[in-house]
C-alpha positions as CSV (number, residue, x, y, z in Angstrom):
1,X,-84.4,-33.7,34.8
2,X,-81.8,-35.4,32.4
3,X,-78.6,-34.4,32.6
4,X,-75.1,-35.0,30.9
5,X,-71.2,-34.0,32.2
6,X,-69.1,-33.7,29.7
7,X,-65.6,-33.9,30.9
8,X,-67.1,-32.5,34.2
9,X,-66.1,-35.5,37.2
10,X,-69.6,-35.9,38.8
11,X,-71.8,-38.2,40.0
12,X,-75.0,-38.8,41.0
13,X,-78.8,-39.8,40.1
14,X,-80.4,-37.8,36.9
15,X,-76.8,-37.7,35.6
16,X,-74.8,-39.2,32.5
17,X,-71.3,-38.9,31.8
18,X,-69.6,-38.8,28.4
19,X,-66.7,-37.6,26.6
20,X,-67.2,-34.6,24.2
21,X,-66.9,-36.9,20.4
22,X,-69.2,-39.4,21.8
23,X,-72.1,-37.5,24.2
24,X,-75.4,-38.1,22.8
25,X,-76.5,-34.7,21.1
26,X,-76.5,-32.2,23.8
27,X,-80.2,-30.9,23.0
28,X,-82.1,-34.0,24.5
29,X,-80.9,-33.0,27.8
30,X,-82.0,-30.6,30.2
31,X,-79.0,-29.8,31.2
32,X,-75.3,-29.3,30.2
33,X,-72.8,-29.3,32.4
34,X,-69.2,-28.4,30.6
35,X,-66.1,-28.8,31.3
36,X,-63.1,-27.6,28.9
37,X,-60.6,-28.7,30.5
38,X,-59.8,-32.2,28.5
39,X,-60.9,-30.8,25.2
40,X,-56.9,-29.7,24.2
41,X,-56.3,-33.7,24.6
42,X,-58.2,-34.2,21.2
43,X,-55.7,-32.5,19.2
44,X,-52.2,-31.9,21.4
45,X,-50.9,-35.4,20.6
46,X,-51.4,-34.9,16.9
47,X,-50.7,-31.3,16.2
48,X,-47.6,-30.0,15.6
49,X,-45.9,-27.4,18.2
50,X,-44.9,-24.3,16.9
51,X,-41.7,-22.7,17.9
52,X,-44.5,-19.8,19.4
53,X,-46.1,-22.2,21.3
54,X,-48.8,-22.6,19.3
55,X,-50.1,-25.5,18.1
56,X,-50.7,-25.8,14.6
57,X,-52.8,-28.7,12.3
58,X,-52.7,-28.3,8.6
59,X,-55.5,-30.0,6.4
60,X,-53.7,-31.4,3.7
61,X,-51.5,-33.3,5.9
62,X,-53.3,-34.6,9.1
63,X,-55.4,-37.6,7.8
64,X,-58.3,-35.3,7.9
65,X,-57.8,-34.8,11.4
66,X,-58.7,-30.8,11.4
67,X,-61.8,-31.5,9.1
68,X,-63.5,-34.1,11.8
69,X,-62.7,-31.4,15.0
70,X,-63.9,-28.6,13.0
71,X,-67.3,-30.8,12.2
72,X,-67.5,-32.1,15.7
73,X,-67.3,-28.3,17.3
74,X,-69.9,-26.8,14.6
75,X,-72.3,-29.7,15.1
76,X,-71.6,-29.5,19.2
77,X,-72.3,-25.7,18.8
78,X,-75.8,-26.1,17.4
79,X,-77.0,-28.5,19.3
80,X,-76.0,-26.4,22.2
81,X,-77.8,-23.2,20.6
82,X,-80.9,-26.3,20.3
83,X,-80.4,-26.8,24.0
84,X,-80.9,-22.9,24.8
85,X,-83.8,-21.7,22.5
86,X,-85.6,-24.6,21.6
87,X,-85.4,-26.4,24.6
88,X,-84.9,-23.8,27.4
89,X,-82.2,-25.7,29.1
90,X,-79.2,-24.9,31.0
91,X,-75.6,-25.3,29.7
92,X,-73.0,-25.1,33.3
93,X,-69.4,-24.3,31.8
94,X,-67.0,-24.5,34.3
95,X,-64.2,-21.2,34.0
96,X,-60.9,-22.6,33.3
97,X,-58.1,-20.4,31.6
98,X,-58.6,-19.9,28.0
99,X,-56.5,-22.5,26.0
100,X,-54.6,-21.4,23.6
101,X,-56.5,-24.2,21.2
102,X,-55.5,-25.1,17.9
103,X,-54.5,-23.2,14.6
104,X,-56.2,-25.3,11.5
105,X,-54.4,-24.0,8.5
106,X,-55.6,-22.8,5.0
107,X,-56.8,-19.6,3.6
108,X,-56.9,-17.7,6.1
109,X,-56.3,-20.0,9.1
110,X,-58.7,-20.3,11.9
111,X,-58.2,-21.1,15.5
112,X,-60.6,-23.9,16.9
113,X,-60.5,-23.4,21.6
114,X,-62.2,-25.3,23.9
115,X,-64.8,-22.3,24.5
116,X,-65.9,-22.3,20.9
117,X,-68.4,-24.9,21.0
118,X,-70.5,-22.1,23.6
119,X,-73.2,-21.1,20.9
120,X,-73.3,-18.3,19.1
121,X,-75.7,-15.5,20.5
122,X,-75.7,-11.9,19.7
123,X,-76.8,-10.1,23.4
124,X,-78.0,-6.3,23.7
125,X,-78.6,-4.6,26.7
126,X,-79.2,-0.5,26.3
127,X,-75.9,0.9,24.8
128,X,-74.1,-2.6,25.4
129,X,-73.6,-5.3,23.0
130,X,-72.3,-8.8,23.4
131,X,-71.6,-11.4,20.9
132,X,-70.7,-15.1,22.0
133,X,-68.7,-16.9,22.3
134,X,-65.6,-14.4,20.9
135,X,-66.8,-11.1,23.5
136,X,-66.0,-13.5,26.3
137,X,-62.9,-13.7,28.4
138,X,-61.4,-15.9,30.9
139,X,-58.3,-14.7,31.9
140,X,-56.4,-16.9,34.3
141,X,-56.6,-15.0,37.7
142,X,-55.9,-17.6,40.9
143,X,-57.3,-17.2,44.4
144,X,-59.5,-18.8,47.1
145,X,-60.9,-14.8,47.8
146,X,-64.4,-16.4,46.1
147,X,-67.3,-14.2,47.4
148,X,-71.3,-14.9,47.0
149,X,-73.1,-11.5,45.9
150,X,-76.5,-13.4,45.3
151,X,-77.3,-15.6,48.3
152,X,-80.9,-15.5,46.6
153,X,-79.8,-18.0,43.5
154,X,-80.5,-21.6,43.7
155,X,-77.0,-22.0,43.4
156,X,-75.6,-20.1,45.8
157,X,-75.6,-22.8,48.8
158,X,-73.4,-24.9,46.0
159,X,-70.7,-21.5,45.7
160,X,-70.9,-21.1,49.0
161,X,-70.1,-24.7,50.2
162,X,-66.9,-25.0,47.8
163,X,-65.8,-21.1,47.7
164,X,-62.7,-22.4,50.0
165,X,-61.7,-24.5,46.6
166,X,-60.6,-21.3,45.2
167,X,-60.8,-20.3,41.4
168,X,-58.6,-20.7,38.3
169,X,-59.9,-17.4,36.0
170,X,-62.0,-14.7,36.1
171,X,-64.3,-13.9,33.4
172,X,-65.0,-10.6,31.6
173,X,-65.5,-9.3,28.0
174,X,-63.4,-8.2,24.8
175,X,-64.5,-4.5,25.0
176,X,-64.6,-3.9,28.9
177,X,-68.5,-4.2,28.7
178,X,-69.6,-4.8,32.3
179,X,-71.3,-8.6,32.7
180,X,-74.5,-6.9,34.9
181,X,-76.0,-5.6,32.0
182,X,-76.3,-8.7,30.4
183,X,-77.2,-11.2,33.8
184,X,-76.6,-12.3,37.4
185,X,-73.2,-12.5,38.4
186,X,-73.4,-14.4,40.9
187,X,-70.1,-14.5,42.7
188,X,-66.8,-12.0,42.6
189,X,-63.2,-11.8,44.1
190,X,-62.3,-9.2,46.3
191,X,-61.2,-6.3,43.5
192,X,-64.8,-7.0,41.7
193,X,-64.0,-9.6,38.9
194,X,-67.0,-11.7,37.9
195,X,-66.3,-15.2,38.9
196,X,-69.9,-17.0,38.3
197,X,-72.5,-15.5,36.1
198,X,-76.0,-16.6,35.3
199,X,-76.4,-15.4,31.5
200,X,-79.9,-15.5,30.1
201,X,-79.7,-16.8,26.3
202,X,-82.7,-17.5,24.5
203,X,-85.0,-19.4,26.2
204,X,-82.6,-21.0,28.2
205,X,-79.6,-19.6,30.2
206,X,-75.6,-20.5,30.3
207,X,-74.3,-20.7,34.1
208,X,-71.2,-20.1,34.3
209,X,-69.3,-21.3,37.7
210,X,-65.7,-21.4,39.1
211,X,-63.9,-25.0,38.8
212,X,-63.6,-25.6,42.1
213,X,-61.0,-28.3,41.5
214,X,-61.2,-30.2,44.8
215,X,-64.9,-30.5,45.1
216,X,-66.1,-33.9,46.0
217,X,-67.9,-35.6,43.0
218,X,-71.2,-36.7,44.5
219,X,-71.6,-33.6,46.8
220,X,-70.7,-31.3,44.4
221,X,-73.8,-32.8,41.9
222,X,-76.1,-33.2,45.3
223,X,-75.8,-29.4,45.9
224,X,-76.2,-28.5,42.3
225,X,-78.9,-31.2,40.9
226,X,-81.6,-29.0,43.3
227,X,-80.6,-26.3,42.4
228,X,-80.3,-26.7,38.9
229,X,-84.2,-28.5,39.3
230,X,-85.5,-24.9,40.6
231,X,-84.2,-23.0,37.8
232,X,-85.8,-25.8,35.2
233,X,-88.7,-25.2,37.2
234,X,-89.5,-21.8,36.7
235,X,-92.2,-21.3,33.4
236,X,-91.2,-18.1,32.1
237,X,-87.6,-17.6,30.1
238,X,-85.2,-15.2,31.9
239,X,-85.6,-12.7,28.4
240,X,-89.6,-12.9,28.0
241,X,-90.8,-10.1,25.7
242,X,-91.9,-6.5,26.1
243,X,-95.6,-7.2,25.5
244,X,-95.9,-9.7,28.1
245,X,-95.5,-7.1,30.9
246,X,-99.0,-5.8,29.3
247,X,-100.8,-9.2,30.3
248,X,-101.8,-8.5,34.1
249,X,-103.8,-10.7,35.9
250,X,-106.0,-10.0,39.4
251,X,-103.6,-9.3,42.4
252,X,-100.4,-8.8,40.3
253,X,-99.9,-4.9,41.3
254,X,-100.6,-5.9,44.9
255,X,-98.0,-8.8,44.5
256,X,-95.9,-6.1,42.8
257,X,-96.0,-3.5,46.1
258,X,-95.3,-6.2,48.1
259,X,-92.1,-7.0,46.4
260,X,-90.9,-3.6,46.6
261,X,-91.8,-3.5,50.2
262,X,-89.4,-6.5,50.2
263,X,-86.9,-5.3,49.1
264,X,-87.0,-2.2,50.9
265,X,-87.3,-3.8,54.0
266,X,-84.3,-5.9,52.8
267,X,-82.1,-2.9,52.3
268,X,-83.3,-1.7,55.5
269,X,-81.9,-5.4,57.1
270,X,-78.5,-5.1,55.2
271,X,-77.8,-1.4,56.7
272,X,-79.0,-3.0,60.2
273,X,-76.6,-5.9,59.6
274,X,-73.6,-3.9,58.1
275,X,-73.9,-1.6,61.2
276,X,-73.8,-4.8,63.4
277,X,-70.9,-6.2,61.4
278,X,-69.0,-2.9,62.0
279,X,-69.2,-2.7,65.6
280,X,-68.4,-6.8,65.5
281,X,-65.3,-5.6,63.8
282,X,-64.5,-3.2,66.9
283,X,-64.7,-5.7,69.4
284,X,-62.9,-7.9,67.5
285,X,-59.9,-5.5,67.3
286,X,-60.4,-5.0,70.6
287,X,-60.2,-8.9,71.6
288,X,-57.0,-8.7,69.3
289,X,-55.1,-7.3,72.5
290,X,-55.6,-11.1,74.1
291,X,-55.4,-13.1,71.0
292,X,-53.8,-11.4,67.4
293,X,-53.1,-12.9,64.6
294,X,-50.0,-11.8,64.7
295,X,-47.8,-8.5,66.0
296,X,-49.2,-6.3,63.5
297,X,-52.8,-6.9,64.9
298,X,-51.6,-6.7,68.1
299,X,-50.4,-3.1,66.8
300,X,-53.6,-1.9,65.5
301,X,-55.6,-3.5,68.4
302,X,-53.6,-1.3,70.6
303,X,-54.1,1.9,68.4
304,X,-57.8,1.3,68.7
305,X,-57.6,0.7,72.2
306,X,-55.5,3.8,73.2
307,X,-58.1,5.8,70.4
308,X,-61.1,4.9,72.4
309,X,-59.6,5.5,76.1
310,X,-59.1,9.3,74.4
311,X,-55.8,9.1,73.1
312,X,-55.0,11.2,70.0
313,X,-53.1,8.0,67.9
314,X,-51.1,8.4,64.7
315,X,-50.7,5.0,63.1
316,X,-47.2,4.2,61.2
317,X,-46.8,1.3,58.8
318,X,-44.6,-1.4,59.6
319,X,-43.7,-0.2,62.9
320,X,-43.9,-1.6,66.1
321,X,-44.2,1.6,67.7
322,X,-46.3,4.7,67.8
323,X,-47.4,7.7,69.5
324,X,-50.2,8.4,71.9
325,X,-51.2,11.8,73.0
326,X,-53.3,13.4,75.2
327,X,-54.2,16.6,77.2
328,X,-52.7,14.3,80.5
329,X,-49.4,13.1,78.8
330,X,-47.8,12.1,75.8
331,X,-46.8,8.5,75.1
332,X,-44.9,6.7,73.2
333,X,-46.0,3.2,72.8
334,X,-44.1,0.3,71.9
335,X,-45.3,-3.0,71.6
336,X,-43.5,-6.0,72.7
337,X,-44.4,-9.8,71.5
338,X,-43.8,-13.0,73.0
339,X,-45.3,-16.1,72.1
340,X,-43.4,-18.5,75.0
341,X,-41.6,-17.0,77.6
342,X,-42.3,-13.1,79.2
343,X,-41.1,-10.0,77.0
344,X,-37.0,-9.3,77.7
345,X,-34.8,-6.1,77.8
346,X,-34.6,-5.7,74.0
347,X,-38.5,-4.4,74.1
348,X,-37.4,-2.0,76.7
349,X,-34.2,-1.1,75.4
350,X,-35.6,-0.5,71.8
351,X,-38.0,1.8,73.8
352,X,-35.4,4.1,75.1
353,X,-33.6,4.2,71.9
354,X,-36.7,5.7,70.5
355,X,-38.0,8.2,73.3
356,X,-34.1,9.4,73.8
357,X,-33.7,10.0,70.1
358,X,-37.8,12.1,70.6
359,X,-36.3,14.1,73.5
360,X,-32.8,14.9,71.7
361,X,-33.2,15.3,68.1
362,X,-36.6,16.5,67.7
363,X,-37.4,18.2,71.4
364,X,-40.5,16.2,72.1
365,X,-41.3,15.7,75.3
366,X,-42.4,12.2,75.8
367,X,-43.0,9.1,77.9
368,X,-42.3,5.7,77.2
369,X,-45.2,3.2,77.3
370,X,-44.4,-0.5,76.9
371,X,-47.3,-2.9,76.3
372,X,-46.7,-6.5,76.3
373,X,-48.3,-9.5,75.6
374,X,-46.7,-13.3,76.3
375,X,-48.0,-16.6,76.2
376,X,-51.1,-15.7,74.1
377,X,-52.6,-19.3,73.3
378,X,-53.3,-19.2,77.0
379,X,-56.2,-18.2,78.8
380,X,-55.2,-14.3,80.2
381,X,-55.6,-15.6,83.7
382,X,-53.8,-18.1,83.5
383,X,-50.8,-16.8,81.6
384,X,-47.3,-16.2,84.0
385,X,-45.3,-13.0,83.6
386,X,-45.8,-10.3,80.7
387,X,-42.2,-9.4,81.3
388,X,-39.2,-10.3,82.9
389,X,-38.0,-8.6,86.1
390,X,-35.1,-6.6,84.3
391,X,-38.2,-4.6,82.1
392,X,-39.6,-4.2,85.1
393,X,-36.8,-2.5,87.0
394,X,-35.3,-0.7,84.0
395,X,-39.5,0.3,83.3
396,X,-39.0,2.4,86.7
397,X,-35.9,3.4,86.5
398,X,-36.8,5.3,83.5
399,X,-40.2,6.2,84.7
400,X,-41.4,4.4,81.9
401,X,-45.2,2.9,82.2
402,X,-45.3,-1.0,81.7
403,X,-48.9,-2.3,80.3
404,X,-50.1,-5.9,79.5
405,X,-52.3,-6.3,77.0
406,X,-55.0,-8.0,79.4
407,X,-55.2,-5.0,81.7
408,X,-55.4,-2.4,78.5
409,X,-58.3,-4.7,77.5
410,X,-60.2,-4.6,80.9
411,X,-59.4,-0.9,81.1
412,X,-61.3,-0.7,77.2
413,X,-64.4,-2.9,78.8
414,X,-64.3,-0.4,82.2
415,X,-64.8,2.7,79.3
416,X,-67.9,0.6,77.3
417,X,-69.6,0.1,80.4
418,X,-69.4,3.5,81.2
419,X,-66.3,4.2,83.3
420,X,-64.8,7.9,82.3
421,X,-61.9,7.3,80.1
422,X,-60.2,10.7,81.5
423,X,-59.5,8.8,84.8
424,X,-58.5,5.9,83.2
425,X,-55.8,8.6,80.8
426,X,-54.8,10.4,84.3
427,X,-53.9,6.8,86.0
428,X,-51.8,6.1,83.0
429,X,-50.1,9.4,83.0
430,X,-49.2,8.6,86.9
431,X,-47.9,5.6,85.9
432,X,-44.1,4.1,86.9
433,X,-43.6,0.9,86.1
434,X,-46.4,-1.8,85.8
435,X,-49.9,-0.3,85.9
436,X,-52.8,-1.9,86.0
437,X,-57.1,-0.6,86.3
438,X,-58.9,0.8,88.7
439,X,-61.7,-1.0,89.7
């Protein structure tokens, strides 16, 4: 495999580095690997800068400066489309923002941007049509929220391993026409925008990755060389014709049922696994009550805790409090937060506020509950007071119940191993002060 990085800050065996004027023509490699980034570098320092921000060359006056770029991107363009069908290589572009590029004047002016040396292709798929490189977009989104959809693709251990790098754009198309109908995409944010996309072209293919700016050099080309190897290696072209299909050889249908038993079985495994992952997400809310990530999952921690011991919860945004009913008693439950020293009086006193104003101005009948949680980065049993003695008098007092968040975990465990969550509701409801399980 020979392969040239052009602008792209790699290194590695089967690898040559070059600038963009200079590279030996891109069709006797295998493979491409593109970076757009210093492209704007060729022109910035000579055009002129327009009062819109554009920069602008003008033919007649540039010492034929316009006349060599536009040269250098037409022949740059076919030798890429020579790299594609004739050679059935790979070109990797990396997805920066769009530059704004370069206006060349004359009649009518023309814009020259970094992405215009992509060749040109004209791509159908059903009732969608792509043309490169002017139906693409890459519109500058930010974010480290990189996920893998294909963990199939021979590149996917290199996405996975710098996904933490984050991304600088997103890519999508002039007329909204969705990227799956035309290839892979191989990795997407969290709201669904393609961020890598294998894109079959000819007989070769354009990969198309995030920039993962920090990436180390030389890992970054020891986790893509292999890959990039296994897709070389593979003797048919992504978009092989119809007729081909009609060619069968002995054991192809078998091969063919077993796939699709494959695949069923695999969509079997990822309802097994997203089942598993959703119960994993219930005891980690529950573990929340020892260890949050804050006071708001402490909150909803504690709503899922009360939910499961049979409470009747009603959750309320950005509020530390909330209610807890059930045929035994009616709570209201406030949680209180201490990361050093044991909860104080303003927890408690914040409760009473709230149940008085229940009882008074809306003739609910209700019970305070105050659950606390101090000195979380220690281990439970080790941890000193939840509260200080003044919650703890004022607690009975007002025959509120007073609840650590260790003991409302252990009370959750006693109800998965099969303790009766009504007893555990009807010790709560007795409650005057600090409570604590039944064992």
């Amino acid at each position: 495999m020979r392969a040239l990085a052009l602008g792209w800050d790699l290194i590695g065996p089967d690898l040559v580095s070059a600038d963009f004027p200079s590279a030996d023509s891109l069709g006797s490699f295998d493979v491409v690997l593109f970076d757009p980034l210093p492209l704007p570098a060729l022109w910035q320092p000579y055009a002129e800068l327009s009062p819109d921000g554009t920069y602008r060359l003008y033919p007649h006056r540039d010492f034929g400066l316009s006349r060599a770029l536009e040269k250098l991107f037409q022949s740059r363009q076919r030798e890429a489309e020579d790299l594609l069908w004739r050679g059935g290589g790979i070109l990797v572009v990396r997805v920066r923002p769009a530059d704004e590029g370069v206006i060349i004047g004359g009649n009518p002016p023309h814009k020259l941007e970094p992405y215009s040396v992509l060749p040109k292709a004209s791509l159908v798929s059903g009732p969608h049509h792509l043309a490169l490189p002017q139906g693409l977009r890459f519109w500058p989104r930010r974010g480290s929220d990189v996920k893998v959809v294909d963990p199939l693709h021979p590149l996917a251990p290199y996405l996975q391993r710098f996904s933490s790098q984050g991304y600088e754009a997103v890519l999508t198309t002039a007329l909204g026409v969705p990227l799956s109908a035309f290839g892979r995409v191989l990795a997407q944010n969290r709201v669904g925008d393609p961020l890598a996309l294998d894109l079959p072209v000819g007989s070769g293919r354009i990969l198309f990755l995030p920039a993962f700016s920090g990436a180390d050099p030389r890992e970054a080309w020891e986790l893509l060389r292999p890959g990039l190897a296994e897709l070389l290696s593979l003797p048919l072209p992504e978009t092989a014709p119809a007729w081909l299909s009609g060619y069968e050889l002995p054991g192809e249908e078998e091969l063919r049922k077993r796939e699709e038993e494959l695949a069923q079985e695999r969509e079997r495994l990822d309802r097994q696994e997203e089942e598993v992952g959703e119960v994993r997400r219930k005891f980690s809310l529950f573990k929340a009550l020892l260890y949050p990530r804050g006071k708001g999952a402490l909150v909803h921690a504690a709503q899922a805790a009360f939910t499961h011991l049979g409470f009747q919860v009603s959750s309320q945004a950005f509020s530390d409090s909330f209610p807890a009913e059930s045929s035994e008693e009616a709570f209201h439950v406030r949680v209180g937060y201490s990361l050093f020293g044991p909860v104080g009086p303003a927890e408690h006193r914040a409760l009473l506020l709230a149940v008085d104003k229940l009882r008074h101005e809306e003739g609910r009948e209700v019970r305070g509950l105050l659950l606390c949680l101090a000195q979380p980065e220690l281990d439970p049993r080790r941890r000193g007071p939840q509260w200080e003695e003044a919650v703890e008098r004022a607690s009975r007092d007002h025959r509120f119940a007073l609840v650590s968040a260790y003991d409302l975990f252990r009370a959750v465990g006693q109800v998965l191993a099969g303790a009766d969550p009504k007893e555990i509701r009807k010790a709560l409801a007795e409650a005057e002060g600090p409570w604590k399980p039944r064992f």
